[in-house]
PDB file of N, H, CA, C and O in Angstrom:
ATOM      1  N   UNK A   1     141.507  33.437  80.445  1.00  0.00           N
ATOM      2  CA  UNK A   1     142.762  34.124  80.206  1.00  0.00           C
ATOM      3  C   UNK A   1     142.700  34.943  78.918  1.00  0.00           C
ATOM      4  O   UNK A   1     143.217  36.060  78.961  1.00  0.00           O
ATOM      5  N   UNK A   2     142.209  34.589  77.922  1.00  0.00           N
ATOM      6  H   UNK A   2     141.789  33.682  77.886  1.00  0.00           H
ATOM      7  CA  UNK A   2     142.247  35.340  76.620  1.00  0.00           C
ATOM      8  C   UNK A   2     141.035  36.439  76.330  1.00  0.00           C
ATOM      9  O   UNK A   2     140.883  37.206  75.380  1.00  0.00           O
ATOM     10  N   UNK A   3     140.079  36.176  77.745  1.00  0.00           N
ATOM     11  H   UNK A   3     140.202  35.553  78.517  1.00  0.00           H
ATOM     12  CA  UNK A   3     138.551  37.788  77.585  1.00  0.00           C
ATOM     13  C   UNK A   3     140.140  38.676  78.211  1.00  0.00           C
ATOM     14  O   UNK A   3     140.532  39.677  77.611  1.00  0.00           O
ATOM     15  N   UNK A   4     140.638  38.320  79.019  1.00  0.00           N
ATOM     16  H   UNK A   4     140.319  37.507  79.507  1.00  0.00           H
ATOM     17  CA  UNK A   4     141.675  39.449  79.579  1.00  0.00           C
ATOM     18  C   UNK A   4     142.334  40.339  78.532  1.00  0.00           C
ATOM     19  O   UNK A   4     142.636  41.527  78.642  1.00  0.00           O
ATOM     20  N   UNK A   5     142.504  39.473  77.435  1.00  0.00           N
ATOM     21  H   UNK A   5     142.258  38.508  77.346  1.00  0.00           H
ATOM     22  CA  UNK A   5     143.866  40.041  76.213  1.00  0.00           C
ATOM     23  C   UNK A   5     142.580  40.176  75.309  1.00  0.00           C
ATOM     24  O   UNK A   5     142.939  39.758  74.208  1.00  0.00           O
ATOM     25  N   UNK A   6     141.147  40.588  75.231  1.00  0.00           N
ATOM     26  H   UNK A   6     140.855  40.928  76.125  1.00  0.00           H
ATOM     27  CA  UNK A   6     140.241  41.224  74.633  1.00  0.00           C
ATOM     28  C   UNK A   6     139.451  40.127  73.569  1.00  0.00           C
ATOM     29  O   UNK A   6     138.633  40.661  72.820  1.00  0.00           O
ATOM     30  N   UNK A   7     139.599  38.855  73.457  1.00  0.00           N
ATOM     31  H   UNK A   7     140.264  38.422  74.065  1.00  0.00           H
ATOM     32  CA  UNK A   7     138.804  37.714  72.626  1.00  0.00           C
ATOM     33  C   UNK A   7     137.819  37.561  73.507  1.00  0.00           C
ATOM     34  O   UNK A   7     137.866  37.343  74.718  1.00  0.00           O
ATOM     35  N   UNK A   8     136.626  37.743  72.539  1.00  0.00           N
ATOM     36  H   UNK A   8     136.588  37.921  71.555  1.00  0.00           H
ATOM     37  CA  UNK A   8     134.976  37.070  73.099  1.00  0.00           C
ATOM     38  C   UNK A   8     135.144  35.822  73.554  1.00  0.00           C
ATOM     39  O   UNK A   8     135.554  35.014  72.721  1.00  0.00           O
ATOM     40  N   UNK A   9     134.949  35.451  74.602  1.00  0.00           N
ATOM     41  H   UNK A   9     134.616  36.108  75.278  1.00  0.00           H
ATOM     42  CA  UNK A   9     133.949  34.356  75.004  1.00  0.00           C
ATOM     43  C   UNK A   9     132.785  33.739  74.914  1.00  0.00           C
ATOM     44  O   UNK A   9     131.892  33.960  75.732  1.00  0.00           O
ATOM     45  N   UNK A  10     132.676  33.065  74.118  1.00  0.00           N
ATOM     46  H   UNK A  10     133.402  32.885  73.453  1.00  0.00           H
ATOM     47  CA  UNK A  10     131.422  32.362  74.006  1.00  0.00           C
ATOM     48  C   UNK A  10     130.808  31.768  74.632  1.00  0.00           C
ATOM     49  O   UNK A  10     131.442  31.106  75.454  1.00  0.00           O
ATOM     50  N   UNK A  11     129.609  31.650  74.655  1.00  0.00           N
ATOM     51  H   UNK A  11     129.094  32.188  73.988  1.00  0.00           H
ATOM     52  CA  UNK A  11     128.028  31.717  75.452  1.00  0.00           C
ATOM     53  C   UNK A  11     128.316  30.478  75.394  1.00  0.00           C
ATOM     54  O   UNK A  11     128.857  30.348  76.492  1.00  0.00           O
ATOM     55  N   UNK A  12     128.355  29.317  74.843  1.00  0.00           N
ATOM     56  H   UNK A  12     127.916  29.423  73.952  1.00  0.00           H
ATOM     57  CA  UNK A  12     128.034  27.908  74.752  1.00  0.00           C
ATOM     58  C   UNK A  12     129.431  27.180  75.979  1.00  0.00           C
ATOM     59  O   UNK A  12     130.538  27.672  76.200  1.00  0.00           O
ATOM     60  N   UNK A  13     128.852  25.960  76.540  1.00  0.00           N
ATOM     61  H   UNK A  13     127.953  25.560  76.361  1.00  0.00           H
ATOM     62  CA  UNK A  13     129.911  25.206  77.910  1.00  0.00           C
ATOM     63  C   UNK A  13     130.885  24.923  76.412  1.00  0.00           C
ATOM     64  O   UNK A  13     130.618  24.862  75.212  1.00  0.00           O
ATOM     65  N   UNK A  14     132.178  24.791  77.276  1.00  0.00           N
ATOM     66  H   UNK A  14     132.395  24.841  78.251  1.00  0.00           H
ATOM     67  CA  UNK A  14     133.377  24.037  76.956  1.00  0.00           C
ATOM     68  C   UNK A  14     133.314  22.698  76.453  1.00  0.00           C
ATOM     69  O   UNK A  14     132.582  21.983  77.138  1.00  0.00           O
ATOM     70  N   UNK A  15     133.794  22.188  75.572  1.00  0.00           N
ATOM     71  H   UNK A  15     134.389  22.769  75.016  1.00  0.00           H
ATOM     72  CA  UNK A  15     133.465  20.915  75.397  1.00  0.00           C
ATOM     73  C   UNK A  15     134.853  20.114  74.708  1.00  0.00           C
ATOM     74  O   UNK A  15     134.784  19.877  73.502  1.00  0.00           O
ATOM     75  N   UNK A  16     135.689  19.835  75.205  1.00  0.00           N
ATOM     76  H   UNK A  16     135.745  20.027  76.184  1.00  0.00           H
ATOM     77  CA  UNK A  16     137.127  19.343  74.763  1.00  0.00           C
ATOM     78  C   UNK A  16     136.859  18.202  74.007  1.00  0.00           C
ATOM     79  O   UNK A  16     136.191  17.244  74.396  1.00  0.00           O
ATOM     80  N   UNK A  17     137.365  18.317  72.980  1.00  0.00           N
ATOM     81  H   UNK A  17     137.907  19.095  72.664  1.00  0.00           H
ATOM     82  CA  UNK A  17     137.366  17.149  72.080  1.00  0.00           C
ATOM     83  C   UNK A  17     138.821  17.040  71.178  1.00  0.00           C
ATOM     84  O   UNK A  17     139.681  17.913  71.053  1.00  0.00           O
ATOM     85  N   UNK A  18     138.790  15.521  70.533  1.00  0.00           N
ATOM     86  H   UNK A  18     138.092  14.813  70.634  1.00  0.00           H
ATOM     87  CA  UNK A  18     139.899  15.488  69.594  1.00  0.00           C
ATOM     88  C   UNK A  18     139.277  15.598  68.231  1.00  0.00           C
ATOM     89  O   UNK A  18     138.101  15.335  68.485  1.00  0.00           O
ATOM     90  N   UNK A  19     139.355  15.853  66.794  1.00  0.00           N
ATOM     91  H   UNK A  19     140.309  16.066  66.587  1.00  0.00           H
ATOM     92  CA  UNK A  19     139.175  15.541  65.950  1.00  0.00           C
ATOM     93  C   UNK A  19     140.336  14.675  65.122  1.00  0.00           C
ATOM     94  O   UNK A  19     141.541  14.925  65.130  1.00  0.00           O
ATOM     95  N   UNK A  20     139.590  13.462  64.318  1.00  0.00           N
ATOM     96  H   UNK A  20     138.611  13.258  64.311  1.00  0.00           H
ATOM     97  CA  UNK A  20     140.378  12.623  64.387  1.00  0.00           C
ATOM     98  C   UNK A  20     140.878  12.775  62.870  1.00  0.00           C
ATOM     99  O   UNK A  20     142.000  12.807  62.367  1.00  0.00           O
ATOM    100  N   UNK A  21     139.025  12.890  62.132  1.00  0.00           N
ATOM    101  H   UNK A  21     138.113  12.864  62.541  1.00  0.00           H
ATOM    102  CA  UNK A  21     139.196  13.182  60.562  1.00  0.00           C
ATOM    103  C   UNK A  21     137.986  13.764  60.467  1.00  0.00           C
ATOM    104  O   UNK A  21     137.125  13.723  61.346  1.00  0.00           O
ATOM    105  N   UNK A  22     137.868  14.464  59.119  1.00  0.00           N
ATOM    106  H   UNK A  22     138.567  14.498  58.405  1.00  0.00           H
ATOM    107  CA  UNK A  22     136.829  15.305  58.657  1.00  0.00           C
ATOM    108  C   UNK A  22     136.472  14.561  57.215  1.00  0.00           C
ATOM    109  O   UNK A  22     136.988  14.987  56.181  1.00  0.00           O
ATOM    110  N   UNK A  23     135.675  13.567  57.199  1.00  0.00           N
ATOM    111  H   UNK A  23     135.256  13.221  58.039  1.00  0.00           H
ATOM    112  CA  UNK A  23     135.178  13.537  55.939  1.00  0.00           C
ATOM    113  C   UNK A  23     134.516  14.222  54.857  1.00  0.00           C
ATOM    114  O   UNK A  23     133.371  14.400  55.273  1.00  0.00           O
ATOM    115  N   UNK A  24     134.577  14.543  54.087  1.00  0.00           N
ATOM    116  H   UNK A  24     135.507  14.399  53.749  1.00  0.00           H
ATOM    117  CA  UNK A  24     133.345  14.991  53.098  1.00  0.00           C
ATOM    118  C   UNK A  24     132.670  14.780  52.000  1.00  0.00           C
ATOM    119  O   UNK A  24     131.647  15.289  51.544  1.00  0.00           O
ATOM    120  N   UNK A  25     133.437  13.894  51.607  1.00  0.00           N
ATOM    121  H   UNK A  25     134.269  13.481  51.977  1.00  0.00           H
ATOM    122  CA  UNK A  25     132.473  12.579  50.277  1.00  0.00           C
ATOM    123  C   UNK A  25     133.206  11.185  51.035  1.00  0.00           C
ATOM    124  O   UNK A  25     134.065  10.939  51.882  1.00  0.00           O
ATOM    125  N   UNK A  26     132.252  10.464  50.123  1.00  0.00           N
ATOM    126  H   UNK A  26     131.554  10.663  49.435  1.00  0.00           H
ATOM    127  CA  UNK A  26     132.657   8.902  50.630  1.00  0.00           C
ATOM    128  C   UNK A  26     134.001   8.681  49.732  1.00  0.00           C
ATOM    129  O   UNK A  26     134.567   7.603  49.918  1.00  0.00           O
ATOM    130  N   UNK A  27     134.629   9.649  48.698  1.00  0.00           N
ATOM    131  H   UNK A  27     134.170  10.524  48.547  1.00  0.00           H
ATOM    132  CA  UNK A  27     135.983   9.434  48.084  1.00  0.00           C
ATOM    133  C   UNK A  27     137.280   9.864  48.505  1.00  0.00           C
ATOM    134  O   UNK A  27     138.393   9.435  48.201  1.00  0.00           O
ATOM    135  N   UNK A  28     136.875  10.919  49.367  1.00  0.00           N
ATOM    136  H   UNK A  28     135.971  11.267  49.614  1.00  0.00           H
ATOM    137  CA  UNK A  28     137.568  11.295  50.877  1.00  0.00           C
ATOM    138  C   UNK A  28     138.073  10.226  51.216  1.00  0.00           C
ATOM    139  O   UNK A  28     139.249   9.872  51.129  1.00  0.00           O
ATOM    140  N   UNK A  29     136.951   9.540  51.721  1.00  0.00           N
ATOM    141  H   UNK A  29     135.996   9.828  51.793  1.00  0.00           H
ATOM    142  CA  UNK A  29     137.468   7.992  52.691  1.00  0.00           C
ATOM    143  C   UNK A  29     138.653   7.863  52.335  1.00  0.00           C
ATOM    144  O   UNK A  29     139.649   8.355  52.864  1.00  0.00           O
ATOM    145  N   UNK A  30     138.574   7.104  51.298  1.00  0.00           N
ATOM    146  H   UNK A  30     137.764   6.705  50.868  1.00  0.00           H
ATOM    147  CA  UNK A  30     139.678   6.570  50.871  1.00  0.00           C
ATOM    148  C   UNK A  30     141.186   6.771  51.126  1.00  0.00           C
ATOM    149  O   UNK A  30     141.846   5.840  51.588  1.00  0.00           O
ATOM    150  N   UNK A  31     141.883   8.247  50.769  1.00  0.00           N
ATOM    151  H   UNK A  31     141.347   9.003  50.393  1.00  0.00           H
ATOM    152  CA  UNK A  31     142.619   8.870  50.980  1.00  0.00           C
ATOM    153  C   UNK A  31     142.857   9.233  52.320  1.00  0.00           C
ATOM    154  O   UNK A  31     143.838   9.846  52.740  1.00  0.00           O
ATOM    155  N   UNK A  32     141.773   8.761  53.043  1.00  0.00           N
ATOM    156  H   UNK A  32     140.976   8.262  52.702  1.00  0.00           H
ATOM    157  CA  UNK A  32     142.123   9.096  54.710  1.00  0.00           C
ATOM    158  C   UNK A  32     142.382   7.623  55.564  1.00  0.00           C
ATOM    159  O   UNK A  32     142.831   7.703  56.708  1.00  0.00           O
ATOM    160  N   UNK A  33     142.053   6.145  54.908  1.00  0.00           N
ATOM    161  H   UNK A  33     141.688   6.080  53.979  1.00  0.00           H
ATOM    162  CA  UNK A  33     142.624   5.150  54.916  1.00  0.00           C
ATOM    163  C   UNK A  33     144.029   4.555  54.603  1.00  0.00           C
ATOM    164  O   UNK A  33     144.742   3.854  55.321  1.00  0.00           O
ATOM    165  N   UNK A  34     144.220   4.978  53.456  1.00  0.00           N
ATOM    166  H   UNK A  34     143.641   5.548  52.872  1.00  0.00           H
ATOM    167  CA  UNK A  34     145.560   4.742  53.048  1.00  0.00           C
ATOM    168  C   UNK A  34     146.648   5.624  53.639  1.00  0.00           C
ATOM    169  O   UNK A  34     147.848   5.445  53.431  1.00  0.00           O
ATOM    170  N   UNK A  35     146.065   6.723  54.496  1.00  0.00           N
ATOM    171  H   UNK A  35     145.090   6.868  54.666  1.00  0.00           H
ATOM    172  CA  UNK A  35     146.989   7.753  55.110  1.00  0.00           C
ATOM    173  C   UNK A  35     147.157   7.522  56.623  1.00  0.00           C
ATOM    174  O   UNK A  35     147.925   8.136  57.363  1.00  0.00           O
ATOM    175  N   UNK A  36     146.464   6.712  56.896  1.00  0.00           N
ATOM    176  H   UNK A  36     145.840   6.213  56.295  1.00  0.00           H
ATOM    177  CA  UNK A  36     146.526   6.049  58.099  1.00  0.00           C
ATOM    178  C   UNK A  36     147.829   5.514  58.806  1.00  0.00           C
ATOM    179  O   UNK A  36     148.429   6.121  59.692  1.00  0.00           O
ATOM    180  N   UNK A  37     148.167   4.329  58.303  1.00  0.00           N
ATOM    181  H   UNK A  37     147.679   3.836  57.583  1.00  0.00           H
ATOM    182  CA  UNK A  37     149.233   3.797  58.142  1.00  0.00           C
ATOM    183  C   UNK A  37     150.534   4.415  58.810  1.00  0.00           C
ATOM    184  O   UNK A  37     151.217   3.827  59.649  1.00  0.00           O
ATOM    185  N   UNK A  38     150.803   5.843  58.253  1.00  0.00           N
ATOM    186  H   UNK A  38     150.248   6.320  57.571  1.00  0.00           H
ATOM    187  CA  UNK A  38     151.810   7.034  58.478  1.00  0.00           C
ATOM    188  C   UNK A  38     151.849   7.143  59.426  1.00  0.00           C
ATOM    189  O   UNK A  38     152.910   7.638  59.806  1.00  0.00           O
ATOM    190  N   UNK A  39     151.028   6.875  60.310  1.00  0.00           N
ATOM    191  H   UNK A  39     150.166   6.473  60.002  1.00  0.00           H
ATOM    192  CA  UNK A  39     150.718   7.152  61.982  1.00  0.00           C
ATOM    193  C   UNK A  39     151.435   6.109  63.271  1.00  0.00           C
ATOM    194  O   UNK A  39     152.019   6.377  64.321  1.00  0.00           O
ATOM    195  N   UNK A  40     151.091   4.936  62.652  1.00  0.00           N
ATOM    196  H   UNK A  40     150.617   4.718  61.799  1.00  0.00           H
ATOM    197  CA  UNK A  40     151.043   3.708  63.318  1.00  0.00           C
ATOM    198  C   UNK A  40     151.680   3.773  64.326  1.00  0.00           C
ATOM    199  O   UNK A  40     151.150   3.340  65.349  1.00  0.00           O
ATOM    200  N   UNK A  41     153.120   4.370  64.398  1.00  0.00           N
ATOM    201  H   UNK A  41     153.551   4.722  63.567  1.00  0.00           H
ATOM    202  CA  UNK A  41     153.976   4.334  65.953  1.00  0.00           C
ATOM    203  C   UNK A  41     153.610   5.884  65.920  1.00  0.00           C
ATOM    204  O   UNK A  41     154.737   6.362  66.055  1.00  0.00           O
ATOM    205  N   UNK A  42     153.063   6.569  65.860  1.00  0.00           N
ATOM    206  H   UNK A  42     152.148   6.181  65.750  1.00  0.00           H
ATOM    207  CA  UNK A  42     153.396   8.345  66.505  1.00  0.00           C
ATOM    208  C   UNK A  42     152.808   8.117  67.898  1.00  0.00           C
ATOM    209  O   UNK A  42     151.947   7.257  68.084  1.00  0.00           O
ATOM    210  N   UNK A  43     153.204   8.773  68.717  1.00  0.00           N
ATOM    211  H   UNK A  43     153.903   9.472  68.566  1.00  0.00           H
ATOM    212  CA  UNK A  43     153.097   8.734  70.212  1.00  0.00           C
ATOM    213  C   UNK A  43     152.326  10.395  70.152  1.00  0.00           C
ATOM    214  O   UNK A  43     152.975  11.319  69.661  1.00  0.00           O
ATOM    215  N   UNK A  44     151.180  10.591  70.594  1.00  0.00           N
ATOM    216  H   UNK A  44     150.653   9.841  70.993  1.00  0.00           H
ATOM    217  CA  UNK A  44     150.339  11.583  71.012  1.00  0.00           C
ATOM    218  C   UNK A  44     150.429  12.421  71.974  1.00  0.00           C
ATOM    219  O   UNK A  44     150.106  13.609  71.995  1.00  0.00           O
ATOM    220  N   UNK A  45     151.000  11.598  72.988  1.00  0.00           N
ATOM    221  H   UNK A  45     151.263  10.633  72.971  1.00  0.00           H
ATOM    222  CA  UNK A  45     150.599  11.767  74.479  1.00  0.00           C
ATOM    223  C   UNK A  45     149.317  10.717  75.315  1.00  0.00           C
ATOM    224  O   UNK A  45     148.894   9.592  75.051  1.00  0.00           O
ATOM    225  N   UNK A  46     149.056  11.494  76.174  1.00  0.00           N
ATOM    226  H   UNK A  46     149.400  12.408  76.389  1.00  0.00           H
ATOM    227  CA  UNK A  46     148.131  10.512  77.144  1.00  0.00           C
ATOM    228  C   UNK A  46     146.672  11.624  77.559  1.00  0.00           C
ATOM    229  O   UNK A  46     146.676  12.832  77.795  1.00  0.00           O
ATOM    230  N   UNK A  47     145.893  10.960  77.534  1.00  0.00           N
ATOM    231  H   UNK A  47     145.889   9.979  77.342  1.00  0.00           H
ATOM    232  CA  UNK A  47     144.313  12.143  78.476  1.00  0.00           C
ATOM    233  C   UNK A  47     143.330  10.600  78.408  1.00  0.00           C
ATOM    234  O   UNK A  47     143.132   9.606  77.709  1.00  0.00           O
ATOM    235  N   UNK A  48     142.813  11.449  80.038  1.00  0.00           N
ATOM    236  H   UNK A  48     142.974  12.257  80.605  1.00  0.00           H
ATOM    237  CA  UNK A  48     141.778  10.396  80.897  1.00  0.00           C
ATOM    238  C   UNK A  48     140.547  10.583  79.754  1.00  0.00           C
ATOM    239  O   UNK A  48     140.106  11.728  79.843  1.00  0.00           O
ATOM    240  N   UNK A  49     139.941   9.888  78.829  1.00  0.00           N
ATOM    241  H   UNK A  49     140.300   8.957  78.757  1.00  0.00           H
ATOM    242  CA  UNK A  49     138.782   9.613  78.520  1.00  0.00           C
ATOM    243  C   UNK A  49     137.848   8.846  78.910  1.00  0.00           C
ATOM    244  O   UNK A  49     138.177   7.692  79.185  1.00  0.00           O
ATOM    245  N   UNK A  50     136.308   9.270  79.063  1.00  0.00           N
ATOM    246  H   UNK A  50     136.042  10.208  78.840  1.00  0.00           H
ATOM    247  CA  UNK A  50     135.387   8.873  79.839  1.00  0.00           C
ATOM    248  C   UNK A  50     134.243   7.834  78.778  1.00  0.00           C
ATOM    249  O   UNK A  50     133.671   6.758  78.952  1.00  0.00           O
ATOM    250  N   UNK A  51     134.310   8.843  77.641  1.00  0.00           N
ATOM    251  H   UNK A  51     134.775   9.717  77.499  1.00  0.00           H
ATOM    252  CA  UNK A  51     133.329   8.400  76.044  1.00  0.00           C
ATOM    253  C   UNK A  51     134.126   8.541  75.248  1.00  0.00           C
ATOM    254  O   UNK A  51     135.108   9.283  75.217  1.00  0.00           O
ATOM    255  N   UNK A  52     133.518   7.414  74.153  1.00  0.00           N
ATOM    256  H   UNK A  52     132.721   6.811  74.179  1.00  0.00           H
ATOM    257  CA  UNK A  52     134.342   7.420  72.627  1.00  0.00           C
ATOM    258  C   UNK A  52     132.697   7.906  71.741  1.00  0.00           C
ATOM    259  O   UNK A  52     131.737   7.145  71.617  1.00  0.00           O
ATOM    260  N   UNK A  53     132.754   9.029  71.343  1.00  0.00           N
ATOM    261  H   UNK A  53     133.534   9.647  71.444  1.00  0.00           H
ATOM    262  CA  UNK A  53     131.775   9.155  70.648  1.00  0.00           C
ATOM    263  C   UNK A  53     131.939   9.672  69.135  1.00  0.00           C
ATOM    264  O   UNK A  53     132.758  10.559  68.894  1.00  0.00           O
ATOM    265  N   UNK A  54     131.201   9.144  68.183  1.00  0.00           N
ATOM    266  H   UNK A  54     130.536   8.424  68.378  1.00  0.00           H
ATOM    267  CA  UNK A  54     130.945   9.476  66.826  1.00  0.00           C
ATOM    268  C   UNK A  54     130.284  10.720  66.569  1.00  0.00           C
ATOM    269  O   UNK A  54     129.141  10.733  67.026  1.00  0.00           O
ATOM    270  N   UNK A  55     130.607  11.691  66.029  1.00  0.00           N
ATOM    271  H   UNK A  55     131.536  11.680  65.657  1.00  0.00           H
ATOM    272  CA  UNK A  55     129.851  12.966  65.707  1.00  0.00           C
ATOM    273  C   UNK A  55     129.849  13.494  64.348  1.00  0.00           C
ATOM    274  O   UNK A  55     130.674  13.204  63.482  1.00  0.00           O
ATOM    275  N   UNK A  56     129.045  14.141  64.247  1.00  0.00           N
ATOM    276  H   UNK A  56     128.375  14.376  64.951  1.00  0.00           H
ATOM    277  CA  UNK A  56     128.686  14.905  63.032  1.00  0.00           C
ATOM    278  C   UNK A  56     128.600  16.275  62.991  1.00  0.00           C
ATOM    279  O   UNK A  56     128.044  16.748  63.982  1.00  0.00           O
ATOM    280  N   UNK A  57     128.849  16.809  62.435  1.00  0.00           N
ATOM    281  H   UNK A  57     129.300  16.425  61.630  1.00  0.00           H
ATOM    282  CA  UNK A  57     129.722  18.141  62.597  1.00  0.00           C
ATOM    283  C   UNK A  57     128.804  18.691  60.980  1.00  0.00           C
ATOM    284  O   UNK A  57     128.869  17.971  59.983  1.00  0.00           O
ATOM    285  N   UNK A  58     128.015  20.007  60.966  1.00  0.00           N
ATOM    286  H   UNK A  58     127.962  20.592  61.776  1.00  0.00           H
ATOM    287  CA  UNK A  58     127.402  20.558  59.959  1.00  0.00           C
ATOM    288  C   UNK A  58     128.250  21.979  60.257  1.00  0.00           C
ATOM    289  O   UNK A  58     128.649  22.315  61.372  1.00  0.00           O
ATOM    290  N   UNK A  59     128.407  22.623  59.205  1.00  0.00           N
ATOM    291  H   UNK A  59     128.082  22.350  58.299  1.00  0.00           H
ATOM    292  CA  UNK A  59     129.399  23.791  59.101  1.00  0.00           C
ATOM    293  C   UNK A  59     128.168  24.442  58.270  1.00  0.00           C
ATOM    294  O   UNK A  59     127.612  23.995  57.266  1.00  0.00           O
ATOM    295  N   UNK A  60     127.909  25.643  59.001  1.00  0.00           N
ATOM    296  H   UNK A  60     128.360  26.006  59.817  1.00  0.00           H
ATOM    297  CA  UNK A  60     127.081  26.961  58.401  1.00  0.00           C
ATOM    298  C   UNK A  60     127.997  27.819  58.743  1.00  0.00           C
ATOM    299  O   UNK A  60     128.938  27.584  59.501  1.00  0.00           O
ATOM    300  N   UNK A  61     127.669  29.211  58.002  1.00  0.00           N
ATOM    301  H   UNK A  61     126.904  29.401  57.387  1.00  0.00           H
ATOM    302  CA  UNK A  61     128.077  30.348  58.356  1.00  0.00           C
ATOM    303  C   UNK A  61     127.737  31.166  59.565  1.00  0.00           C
ATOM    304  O   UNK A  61     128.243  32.279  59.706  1.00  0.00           O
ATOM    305  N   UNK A  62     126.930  30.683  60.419  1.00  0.00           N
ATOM    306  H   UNK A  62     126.519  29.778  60.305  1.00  0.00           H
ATOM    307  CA  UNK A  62     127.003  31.299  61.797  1.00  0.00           C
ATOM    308  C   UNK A  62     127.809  30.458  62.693  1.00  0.00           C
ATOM    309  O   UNK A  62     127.978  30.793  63.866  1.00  0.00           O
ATOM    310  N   UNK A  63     128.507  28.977  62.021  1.00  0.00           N
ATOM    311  H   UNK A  63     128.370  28.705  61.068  1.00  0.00           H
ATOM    312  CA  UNK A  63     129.290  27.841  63.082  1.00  0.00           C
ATOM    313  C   UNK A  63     129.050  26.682  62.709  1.00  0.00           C
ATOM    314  O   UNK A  63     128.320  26.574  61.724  1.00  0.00           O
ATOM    315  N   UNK A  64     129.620  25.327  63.416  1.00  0.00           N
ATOM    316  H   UNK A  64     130.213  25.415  64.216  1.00  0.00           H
ATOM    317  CA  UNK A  64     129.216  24.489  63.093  1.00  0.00           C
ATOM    318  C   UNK A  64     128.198  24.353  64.182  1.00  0.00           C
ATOM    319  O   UNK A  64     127.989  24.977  65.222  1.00  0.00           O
ATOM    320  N   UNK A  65     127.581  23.235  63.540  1.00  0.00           N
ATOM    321  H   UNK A  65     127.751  22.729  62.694  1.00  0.00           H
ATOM    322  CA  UNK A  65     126.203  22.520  64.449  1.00  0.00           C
ATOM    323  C   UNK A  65     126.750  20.601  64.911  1.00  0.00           C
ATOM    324  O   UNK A  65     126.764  19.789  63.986  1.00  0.00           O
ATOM    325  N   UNK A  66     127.050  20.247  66.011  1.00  0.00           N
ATOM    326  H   UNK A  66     127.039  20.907  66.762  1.00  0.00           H
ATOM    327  CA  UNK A  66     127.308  19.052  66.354  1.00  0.00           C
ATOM    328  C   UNK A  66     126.122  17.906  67.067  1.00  0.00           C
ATOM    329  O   UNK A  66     125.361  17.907  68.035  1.00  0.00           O
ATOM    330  N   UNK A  67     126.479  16.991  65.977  1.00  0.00           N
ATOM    331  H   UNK A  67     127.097  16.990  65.191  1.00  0.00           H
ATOM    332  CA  UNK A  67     124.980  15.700  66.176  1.00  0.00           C
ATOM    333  C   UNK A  67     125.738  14.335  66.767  1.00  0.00           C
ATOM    334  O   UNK A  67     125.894  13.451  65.924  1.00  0.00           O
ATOM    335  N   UNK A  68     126.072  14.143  67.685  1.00  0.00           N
ATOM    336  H   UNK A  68     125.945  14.861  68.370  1.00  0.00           H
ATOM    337  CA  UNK A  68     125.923  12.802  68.127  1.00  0.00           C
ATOM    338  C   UNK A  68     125.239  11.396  67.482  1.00  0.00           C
ATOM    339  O   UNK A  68     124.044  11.108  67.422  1.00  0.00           O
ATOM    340  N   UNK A  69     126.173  10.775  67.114  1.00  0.00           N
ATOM    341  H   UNK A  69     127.144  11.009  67.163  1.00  0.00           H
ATOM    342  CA  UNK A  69     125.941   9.869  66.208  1.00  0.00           C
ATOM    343  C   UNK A  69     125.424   8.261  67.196  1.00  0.00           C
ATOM    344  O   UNK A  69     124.392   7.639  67.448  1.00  0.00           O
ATOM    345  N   UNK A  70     126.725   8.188  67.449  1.00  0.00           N
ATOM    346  H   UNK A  70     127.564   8.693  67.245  1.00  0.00           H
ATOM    347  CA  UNK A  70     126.573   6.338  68.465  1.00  0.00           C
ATOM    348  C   UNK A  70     127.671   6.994  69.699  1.00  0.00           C
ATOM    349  O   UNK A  70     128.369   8.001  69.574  1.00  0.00           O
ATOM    350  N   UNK A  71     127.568   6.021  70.990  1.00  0.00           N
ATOM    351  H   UNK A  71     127.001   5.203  71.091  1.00  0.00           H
ATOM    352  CA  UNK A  71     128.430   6.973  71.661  1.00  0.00           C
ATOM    353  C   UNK A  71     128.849   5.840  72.717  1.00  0.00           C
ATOM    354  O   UNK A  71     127.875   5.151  73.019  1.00  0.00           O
ATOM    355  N   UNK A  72     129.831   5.529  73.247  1.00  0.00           N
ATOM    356  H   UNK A  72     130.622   6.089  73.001  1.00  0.00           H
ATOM    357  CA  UNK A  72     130.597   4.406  73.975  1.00  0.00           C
ATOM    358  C   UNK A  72     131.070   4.787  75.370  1.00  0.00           C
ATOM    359  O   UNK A  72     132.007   5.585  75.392  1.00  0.00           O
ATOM    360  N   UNK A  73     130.522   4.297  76.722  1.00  0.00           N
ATOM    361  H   UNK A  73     129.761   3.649  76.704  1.00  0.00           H
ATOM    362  CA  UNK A  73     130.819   4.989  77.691  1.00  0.00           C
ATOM    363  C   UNK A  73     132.145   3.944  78.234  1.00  0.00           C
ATOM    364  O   UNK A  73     131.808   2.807  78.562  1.00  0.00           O
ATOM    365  N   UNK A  74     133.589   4.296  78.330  1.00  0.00           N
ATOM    366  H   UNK A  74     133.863   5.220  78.063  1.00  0.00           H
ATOM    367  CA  UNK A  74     134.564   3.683  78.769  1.00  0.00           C
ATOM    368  C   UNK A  74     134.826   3.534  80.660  1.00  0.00           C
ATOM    369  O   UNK A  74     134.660   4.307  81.604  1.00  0.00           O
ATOM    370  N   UNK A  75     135.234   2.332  80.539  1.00  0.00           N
ATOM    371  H   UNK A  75     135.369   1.704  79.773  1.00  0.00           H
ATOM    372  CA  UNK A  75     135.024   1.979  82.151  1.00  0.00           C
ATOM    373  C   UNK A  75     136.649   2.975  82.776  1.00  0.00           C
ATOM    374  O   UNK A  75     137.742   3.089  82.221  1.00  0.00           O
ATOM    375  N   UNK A  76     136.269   3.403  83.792  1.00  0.00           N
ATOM    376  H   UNK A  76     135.382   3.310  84.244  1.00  0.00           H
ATOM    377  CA  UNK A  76     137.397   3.901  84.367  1.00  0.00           C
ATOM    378  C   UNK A  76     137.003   5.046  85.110  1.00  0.00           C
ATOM    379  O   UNK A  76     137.842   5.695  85.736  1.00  0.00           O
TER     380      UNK A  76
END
């Protein structure tokens, strides 16, 4: 829908994901623990997931680059 209204499409498959958090020092952490909490009842919504996977995410200036860390295949 959006090559129609003139945005490139990119060469690489689709790959839907959530991001949950973005670390970037281990002092990060911290501040993304204690911010947690804030969440506890928020209601999201709902989506069929198949894997829970850990990733790693490298940011260059041509994009990021994504590494598969550990990866959990959910029954359903």
């Amino acid at each position: 829908a959006f090559v129609e209204l003139g945005v490139q499409a990119e060469g690489r498959e689709f790959r839907p994901h959530l991001t949950l958090a973005r670390v970037r020092s281990p002092r990060n952490l911290k501040a993304l623990v204690e911010a947690l909490p804030k969440f506890a009842e928020e209601a999201f919504g709902t989506q069929a997931v198949s894997e829970l996977a850990v990733m790693r995410s490298d940011l260059k200036p041509e994009g990021p680059t994504y590494t598969k860390l550990a990866a959990v295949k959910l029954p359903g």
